[in-house]
DOFI-562593 format. One record per residue: x, y, z of N, C-alpha, C in turn. Coordinates in steps of 0.2 Angstrom, whole numbers, plus 5000, padded with zeros to 4 digits. Example, Ala and Ser with C-alpha at 12.3 -4.5 7.8 and 13.67 -1.06 7.14 Angstrom:
! residues 2
506649725039506249785039506649845039
506449895035506849955036506450005039
END
This chain:
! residues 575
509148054895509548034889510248054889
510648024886511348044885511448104882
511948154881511648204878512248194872
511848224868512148254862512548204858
512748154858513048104854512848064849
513148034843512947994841513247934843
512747894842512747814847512847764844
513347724843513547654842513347584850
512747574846512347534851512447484852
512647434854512947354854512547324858
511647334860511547274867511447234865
511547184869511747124868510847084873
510547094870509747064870509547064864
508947014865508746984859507946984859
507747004852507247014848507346984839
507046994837506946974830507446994826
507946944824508346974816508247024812
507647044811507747094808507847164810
507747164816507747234819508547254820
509047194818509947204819509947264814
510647314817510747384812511347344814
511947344808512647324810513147394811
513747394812513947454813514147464807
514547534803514647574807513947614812
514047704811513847714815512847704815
512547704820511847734819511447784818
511047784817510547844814509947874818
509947834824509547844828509647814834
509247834841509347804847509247734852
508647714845508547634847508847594849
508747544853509247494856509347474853
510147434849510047354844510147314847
509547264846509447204846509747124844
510347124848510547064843510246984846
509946954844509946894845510246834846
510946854845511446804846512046844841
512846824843513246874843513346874835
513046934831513146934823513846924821
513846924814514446914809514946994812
515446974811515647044815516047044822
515547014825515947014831516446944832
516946944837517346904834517746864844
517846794844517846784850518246734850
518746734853519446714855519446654859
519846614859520246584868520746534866
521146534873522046494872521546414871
521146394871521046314870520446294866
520346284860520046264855519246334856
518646284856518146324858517946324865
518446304870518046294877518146374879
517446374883517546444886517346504882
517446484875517246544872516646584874
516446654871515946674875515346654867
514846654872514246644868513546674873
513146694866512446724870512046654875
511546714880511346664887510646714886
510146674889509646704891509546704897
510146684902510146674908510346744913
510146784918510146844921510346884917
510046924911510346984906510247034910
510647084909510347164911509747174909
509747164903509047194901508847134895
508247124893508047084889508147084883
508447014881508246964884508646914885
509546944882509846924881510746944882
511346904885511746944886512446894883
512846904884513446864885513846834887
514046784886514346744894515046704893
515346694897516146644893516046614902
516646564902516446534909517546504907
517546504914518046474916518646524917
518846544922519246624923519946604923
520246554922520846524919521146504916
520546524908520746534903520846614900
521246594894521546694891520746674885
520246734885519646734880519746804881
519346824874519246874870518746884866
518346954867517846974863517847024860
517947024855517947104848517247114846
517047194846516647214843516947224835
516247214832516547244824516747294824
517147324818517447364814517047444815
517347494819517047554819517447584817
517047644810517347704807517247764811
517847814812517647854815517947944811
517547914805517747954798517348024802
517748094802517248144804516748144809
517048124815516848084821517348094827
517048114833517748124838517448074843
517648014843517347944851517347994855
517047974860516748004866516947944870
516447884871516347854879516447784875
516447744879516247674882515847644888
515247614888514947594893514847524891
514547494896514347424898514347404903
513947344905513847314909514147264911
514247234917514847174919514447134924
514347084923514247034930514446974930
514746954937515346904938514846864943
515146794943514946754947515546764953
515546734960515946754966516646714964
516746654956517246644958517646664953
517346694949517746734942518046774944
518946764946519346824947520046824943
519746814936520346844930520146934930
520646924928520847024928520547004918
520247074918519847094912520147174908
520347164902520547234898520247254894
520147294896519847354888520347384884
520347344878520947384873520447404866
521047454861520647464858521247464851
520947444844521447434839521147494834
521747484828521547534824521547514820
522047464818522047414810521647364811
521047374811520647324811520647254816
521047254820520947214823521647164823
522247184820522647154819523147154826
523247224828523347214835523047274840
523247244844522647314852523247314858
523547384853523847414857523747464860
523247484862522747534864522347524870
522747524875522247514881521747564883
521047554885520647604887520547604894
520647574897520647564906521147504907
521047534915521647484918521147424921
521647364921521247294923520747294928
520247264925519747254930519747194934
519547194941519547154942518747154945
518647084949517947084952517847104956
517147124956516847204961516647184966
516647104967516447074973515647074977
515247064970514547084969514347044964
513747024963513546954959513147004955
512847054956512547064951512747134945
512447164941512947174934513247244937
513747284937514147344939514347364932
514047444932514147484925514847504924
515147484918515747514919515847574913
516147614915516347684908516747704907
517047714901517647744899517447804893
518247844896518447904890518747844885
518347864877518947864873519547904871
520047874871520747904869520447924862
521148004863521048064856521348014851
521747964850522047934847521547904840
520847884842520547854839520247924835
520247954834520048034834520047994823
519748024820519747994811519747944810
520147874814520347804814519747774810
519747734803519247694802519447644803
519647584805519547534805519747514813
519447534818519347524827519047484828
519247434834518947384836519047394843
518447374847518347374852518647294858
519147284862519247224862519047204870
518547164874518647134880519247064882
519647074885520347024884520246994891
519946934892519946924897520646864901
521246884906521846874905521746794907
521446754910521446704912521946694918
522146734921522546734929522146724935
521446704934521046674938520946604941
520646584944520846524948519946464947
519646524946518946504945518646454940
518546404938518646374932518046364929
517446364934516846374932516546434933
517046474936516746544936516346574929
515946624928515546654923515746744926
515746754920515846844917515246864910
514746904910514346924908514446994904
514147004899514247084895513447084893
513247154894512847164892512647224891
512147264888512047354882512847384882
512947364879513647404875513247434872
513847504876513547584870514147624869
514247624863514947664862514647724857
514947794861514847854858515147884854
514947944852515547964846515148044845
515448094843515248174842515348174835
514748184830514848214824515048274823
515448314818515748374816514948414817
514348404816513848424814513048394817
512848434819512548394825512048444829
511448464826510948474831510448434832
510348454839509848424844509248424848
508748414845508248444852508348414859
508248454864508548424869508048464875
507548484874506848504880506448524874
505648524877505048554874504848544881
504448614880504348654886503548674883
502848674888502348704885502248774892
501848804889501748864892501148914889
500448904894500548884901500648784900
500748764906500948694906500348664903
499748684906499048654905498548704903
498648704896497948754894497548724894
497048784894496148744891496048744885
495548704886495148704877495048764875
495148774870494748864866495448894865
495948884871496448914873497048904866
497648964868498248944863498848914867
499348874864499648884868500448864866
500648904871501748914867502048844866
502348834863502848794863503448794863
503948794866504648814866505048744865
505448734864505948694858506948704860
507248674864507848694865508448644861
508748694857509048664852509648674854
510148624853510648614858511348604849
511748624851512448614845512648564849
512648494847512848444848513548414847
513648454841514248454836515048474838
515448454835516248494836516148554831
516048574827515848624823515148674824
515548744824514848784824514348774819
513548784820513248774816512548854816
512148834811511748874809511248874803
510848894802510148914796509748844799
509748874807509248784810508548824807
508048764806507348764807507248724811
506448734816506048694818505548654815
505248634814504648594813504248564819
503748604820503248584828502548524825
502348474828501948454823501748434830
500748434831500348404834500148324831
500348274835499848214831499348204833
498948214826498148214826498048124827
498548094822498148024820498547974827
498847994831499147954836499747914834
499947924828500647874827501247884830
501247944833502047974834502248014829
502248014823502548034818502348084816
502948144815502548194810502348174806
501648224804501448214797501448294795
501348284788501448374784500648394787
500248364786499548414787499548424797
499848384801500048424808500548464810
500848484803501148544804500948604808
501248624813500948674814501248774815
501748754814502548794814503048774812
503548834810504148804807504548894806
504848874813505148944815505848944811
506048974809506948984808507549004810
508049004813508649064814509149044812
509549094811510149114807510749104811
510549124816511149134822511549074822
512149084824512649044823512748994832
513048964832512648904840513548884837
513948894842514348854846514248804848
514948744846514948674850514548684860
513948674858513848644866513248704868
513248764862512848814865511848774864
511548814865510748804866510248874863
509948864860509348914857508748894859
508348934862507548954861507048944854
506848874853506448894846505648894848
505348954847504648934849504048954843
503348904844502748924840502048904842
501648934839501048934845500548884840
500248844846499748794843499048834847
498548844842497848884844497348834843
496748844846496048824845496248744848
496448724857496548674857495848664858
495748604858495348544863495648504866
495148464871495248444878495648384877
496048394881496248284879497048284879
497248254879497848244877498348204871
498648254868498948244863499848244862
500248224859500848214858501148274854
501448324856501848354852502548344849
502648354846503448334840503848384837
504348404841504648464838505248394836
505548434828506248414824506448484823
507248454822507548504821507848504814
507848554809508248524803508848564803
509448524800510248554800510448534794
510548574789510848554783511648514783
511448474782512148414784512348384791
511648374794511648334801512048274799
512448264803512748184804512248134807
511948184812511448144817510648144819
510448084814509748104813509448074819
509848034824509347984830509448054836
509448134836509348174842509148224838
508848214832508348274827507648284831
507348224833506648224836506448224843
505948244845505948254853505148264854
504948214856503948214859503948224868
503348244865503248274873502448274877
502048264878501348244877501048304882
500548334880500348394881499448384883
499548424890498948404893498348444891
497648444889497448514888496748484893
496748564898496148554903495348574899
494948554900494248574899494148654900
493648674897493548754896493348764905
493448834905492948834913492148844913
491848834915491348814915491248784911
491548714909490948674903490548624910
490648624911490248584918490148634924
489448664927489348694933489048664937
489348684943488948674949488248704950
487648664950487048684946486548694955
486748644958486148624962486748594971
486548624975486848634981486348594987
486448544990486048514995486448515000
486648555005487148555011486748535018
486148545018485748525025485148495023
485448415023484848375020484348355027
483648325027483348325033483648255036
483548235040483948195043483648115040
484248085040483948015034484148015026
484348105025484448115019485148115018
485448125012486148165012486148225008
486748225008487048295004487248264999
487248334994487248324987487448374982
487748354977487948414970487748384965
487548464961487348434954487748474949
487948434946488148454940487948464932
487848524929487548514922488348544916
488148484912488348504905488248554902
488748614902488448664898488748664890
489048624887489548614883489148574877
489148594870488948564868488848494864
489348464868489748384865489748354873
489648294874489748244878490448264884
490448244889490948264894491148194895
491748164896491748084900492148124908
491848104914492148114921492448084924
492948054919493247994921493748024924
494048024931494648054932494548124935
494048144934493948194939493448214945
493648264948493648254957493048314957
492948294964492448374971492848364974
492848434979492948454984492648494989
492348494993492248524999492848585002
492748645003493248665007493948625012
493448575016493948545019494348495016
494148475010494448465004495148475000
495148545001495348564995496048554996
496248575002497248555003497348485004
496948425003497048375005496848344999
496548255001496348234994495748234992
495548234983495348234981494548164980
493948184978493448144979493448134972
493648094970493548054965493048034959
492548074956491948044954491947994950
492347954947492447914942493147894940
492747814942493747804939493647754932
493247764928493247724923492847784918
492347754913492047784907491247814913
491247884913490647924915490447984911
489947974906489848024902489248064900
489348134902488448174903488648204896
488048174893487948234889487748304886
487748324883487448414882486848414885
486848454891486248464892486048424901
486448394901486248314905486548354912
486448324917486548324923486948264926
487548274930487748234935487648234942
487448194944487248204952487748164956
487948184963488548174966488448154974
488148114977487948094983488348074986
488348084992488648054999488547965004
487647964999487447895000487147884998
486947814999486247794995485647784995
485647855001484847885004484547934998
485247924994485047974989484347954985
484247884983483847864979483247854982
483247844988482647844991482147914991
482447944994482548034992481848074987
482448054981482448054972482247994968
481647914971481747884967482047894958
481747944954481647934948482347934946
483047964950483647934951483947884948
483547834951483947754948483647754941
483347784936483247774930483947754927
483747734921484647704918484747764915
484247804915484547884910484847924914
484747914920485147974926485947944927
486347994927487047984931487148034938
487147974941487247944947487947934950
488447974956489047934956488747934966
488847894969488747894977489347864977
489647924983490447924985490247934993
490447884996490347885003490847925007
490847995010491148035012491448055008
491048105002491348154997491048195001
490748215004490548285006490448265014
490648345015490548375022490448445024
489848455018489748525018489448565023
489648625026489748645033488848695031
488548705035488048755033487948835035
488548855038488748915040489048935030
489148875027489448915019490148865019
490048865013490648805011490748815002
491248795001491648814994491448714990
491148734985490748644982491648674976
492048634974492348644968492648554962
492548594956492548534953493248534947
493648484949494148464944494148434937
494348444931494548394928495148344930
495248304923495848254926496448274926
496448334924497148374922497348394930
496648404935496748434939496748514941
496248544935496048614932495548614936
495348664939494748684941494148714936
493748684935493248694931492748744933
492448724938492048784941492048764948
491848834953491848814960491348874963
491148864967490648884969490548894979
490648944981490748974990490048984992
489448964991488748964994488848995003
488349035003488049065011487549045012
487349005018486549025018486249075019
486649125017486249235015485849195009
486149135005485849124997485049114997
484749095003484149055003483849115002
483049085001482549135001482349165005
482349215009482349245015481449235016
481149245016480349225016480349145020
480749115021480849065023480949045031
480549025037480849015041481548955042
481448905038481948865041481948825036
482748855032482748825021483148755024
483048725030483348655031483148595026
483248545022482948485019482848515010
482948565009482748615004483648635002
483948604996484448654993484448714987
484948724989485048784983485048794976
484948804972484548814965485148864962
485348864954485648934951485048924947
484849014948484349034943484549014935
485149054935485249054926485848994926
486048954921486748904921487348964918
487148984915487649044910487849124915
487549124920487849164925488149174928
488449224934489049184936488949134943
489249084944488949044951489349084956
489749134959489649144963489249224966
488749244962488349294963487849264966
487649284973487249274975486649264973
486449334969485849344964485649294959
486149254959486049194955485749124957
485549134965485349084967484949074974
484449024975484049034979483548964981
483148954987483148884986482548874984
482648794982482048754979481548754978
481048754976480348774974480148694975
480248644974480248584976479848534980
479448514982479148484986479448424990
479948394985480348344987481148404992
481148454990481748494992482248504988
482248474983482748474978482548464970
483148454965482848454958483448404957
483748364958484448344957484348294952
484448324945484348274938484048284934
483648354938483048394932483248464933
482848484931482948554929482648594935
483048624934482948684942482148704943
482048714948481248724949481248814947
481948834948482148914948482248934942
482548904935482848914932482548954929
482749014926482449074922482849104915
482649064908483249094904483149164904
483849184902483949274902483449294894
483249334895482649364889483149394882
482949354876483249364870483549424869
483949454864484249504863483549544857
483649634860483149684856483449724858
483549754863483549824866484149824870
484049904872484749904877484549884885
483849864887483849834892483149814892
483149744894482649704895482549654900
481949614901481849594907481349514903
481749464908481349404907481449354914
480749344917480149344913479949414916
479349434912479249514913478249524912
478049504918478249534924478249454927
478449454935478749394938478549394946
478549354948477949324954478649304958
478649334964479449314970479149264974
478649224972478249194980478549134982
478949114979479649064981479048974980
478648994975478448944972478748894966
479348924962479648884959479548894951
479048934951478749004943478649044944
479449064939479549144939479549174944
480049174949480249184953480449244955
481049244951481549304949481449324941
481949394939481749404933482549424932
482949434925483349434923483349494919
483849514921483849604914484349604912
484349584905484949584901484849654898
485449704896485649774894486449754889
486449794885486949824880487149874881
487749904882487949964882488549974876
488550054874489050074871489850084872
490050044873490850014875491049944875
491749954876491949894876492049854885
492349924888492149904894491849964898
491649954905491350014907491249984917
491050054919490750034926490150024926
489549984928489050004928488750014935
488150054936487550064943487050054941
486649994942485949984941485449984948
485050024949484650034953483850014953
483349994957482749984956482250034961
481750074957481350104962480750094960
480450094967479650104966479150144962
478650134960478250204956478250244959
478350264967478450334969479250364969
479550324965480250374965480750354969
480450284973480850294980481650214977
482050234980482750184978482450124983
482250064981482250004985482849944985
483249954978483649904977484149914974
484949904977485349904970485649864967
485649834962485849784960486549774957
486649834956487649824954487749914956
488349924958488549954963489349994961
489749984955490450004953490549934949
490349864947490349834944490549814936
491349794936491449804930491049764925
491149794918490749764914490849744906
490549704902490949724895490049744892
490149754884489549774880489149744883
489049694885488249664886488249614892
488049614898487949574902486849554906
486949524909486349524913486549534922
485749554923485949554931485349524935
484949494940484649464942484449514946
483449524948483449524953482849484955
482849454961482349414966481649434968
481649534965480849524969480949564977
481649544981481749584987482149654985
482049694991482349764991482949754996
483249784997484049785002483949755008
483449775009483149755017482849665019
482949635009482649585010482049575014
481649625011480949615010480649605003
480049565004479749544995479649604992
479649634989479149694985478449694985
478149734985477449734983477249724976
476649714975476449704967476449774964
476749794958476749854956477249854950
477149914947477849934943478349974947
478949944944479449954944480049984942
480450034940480850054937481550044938
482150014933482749994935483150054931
483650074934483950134930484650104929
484750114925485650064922486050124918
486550144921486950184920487550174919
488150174915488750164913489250204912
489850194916490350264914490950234914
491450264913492050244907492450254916
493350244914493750234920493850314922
493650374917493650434921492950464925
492450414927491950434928491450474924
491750474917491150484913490550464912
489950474911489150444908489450404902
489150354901489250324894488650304891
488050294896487450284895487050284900
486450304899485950294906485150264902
484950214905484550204903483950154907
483250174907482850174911482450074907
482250044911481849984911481149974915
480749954911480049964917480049884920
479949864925479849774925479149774930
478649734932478149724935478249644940
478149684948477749624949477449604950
477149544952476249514951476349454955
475849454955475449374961475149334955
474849254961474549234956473749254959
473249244954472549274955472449214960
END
């Protein structure tokens, strides 16, 4: 954008009559529109009307419309209307020029001050043709002369010392500029971070620029999110309205900033104005800026991991909706490790939407369905991407973007994940016990219980919720069967402790006293978390059927106790 001026807009294309603003000055930075040359402008030539200039739809700069005279042998002349430049210092002249190869009259730019009576004001020297057929931007400083002048006129004088008689000379977006005594401007909005998430706050910064030949001061902003999409503030998208006092020199810039909270996802238009008591110029008061906001992280997890399908099979990812409300996946990607620096696999490029609770499955082919018939149901979401995945079976990183290109959740699987009890976990993928836990703790995950090898659309064969809140430690399910049949597998122990943060050491022993397992080790923690365990001891062997003791201990960052507390869990078989 140009900076800091108010703009006297002449282009010369056309739209609708009523869209014409006449001069003087404008009030904003819209084009105008003129549809053929208004009242006001005014057009000359040594021979009745031949030659005069009139509008052409024939090659404008810009659409739709421009103006043209012909014949480089006659003297023609094009005046703009009457410009005040009352408390106002001219700045520039621009426009556009395009000549035919035979138009070689010399061309002037003058400018008058009694309205048009005479132009003894030259603004540049002769032009001549640029030897180029198509339109050459040309620019001028206005003279200080014009400096309070109210009745200026802008003149193109075209000399007729040309040879070309059919030649053509075009004019097209005249913009003549001008600095009001008074004049601020928004001139950047800056977000930060760039791309927050949903639930997140997030800054907004606002650069206010003194536009004016006079110092100015007592600015406010006004920050406004549009809820209803019109562009426009409204009073109830209000969202800030900072003030400063401080005084801003011709040309200086200020910092205005305020924070918009409780975003949600999507994208929305932000609106910083600036108000100046006695602006001259209200068309550089507003400034929009469209602001991206990413999805929370984990509102979609990597749920279900199929890396070594049996042969005839493919690989697979599943994802589940942990999020209360509808996801659309339009626009966002998987990645594979090998992935991750290069491009993106793209799950959707149109409307794909999992509901609360719903599952998206993500296949490599469409061996998928043969697989998984119950798949092709019209209630499942299905995307098959032929060569989204290449996932390596020594461990590989599964990760999921939105459209903002946020990482939503990502997930570095081992085959250490699998159920050791297993000789060979091929054809069979990996399961998260809990969704709400973390994906990359081991403990949270283990494979299939499955007969088909997989769960890709349902519910995990593994799935264990964490056991309600009563106590400072608990256990669910209680007592639990590790025989990697796909019930109750594993058992979950959620504990509360007394702080806000803490280290914890959770340990499991046998009923003879003896340490089998540890389950967190210097692990930090807040009031309340859970830990999983599987039933195996360090040695990754199963336990035996018996009671159990977990001992859960918490100390502060100088190594003090802050609690210790003991949990009984049992394992069991089936009869």
């Amino acid at each position: 954008m140009r900076t800091l001026y108010v703009f006297l807009l002449v282009t010369l294309i056309g739209i609708a009559q009523a869209q014409i603003r006449q001069f003087p000055f404008r009030e904003n930075f819209d084009t105008v529109l003129l549809p053929a040359l208004p009242a006001g402008w005014v057009t000359t030539s040594n021979r009745s009307a031949a030659g005069d200039f009139v509008t052409t739809h024939s090659v404008p700069f810009s659409e739709s419309t421009a103006v043209v005279s012909t014949n480089a042998t006659l003297s023609q002349t094009l005046a703009a209307p009457v410009l005040d430049f009352t408390d106002r210092e001219p700045d520039s002249l621009t426009f556009y020029e395009r000549r035919s190869a035979s138009h070689n009259s010399g061309l002037l730019v003058e400018a008058s001050t009694d309205g048009g009576a005479s132009f003894g004001i030259r603004i540049g020297d002769t032009l001549k043709n640029a030897g180029v057929t198509s339109y050459v931007p040309r620019t001028y400083r206005l003279p200080e002369i014009l400096v309070g002048q109210t009745s200026v006129r802008i003149r193109w004088n075209i000399l007729g010392d040309g040879t070309g008689s059919t030649g053509t000379i075009r004019f097209d977006d005249v913009v003549i500029s001008a600095r009001a005594a008074f004049d601020a401007a928004v001139t950047g909005l800056v977000f930060f971070p760039a791309i927050p998430r949903a639930g997140d706050s997030v800054g907004v910064r606002a650069t206010i620029r003194n536009a004016g030949t006079s110092a100015i001061g007592n600015l406010k902003v006004d920050f406004y999110a549009d809820a209803n999409a019109d562009s426009l503030p409204g009073i109830e998208e209000l969202f800030g309205s900072p003030v400063s006092d401080r005084a801003l020199q011709p040309g200086e810039t200020l910092a205005v900033e305020s924070t918009l909270r409780n975003l949600t996802n999507g994208d929305r238009t932000i609106i910083a104005v600036v108000r100046l008591p006695g602006d001259r110029n209200a068309s550089n008061d507003l400034l929009r800026k469209t602001l991206s906001v990413a999805f929370a992280r984990a509102t979609l997890i990597v749920n279900e991991i199929m890396y070594d399908p049996l042969p005839g099979n493919c690989e697979y990812a599943e994802l589940l909706n942990r999020s209360p409300v509808p996801v659309d996946l339009h626009g966002w990607s998987i990645y594979d490790a090998g992935g991750v620096g290069g491009s993106a696999h793209v799950i959707a490029r149109s409307a794909f939407v999992i509901g609360p609770g719903e599952y998206a499955v993500i296949g490599s082919d469409s061996s998928l369905f043969s697989r998984f018939p119950y798949l092709a149901s019209e209630f499942s979401h299905v995307a098959i991407k032929p060569g989204a995945f290449s996932l390596n079976n020594s461990g590989d990183e599964v990760r999921v973007t939105d459209a903002t290109g946020t990482t939503i959740d990502s997930v570095h699987y081992l085959p250490g994940w699998q159920n050791p009890n297993l000789d060979d976990p091929g054809g069979r993928s990996l399961e998260r016990i809990n969704p709400g836990l973390a994906g990359n703790d081991p403990r949270n995950w283990s494979t299939s219980a499955s007969p088909l090898g997989g769960t890709p659309g349902r519910t995990n064969t593994l799935f264990t919720p964490a056991p309600a809140p009563g106590g400072s430690i608990s256990f669910s399910p209680n007592p639990f069967s590790p025989d990697g049949d796909g019930f109750e597998d594993a058992t979950i122990m959620s504990y509360s402790i007394p702080a806000r943060s803490a280290v914890i050491r959770a340990r499991v022993f046998d009923s003879r006293g003896r340490l089998i397992r540890i389950l967190a080790d210097g692990e930090p923690s807040g009031p309340k978390g859970e830990l999983i365990w599987d039933g195996f001891d360090d040695d990754r062997r199963k336990a035996g059927i018996g009671i159990y003791v977990v001992f859960l201990e918490a100390r502060d960052s100088d190594g003090r106790t802050l609690d210790a507390v003991k949990g009984v869990v049992v394992v069991a078989a089936k009869l």
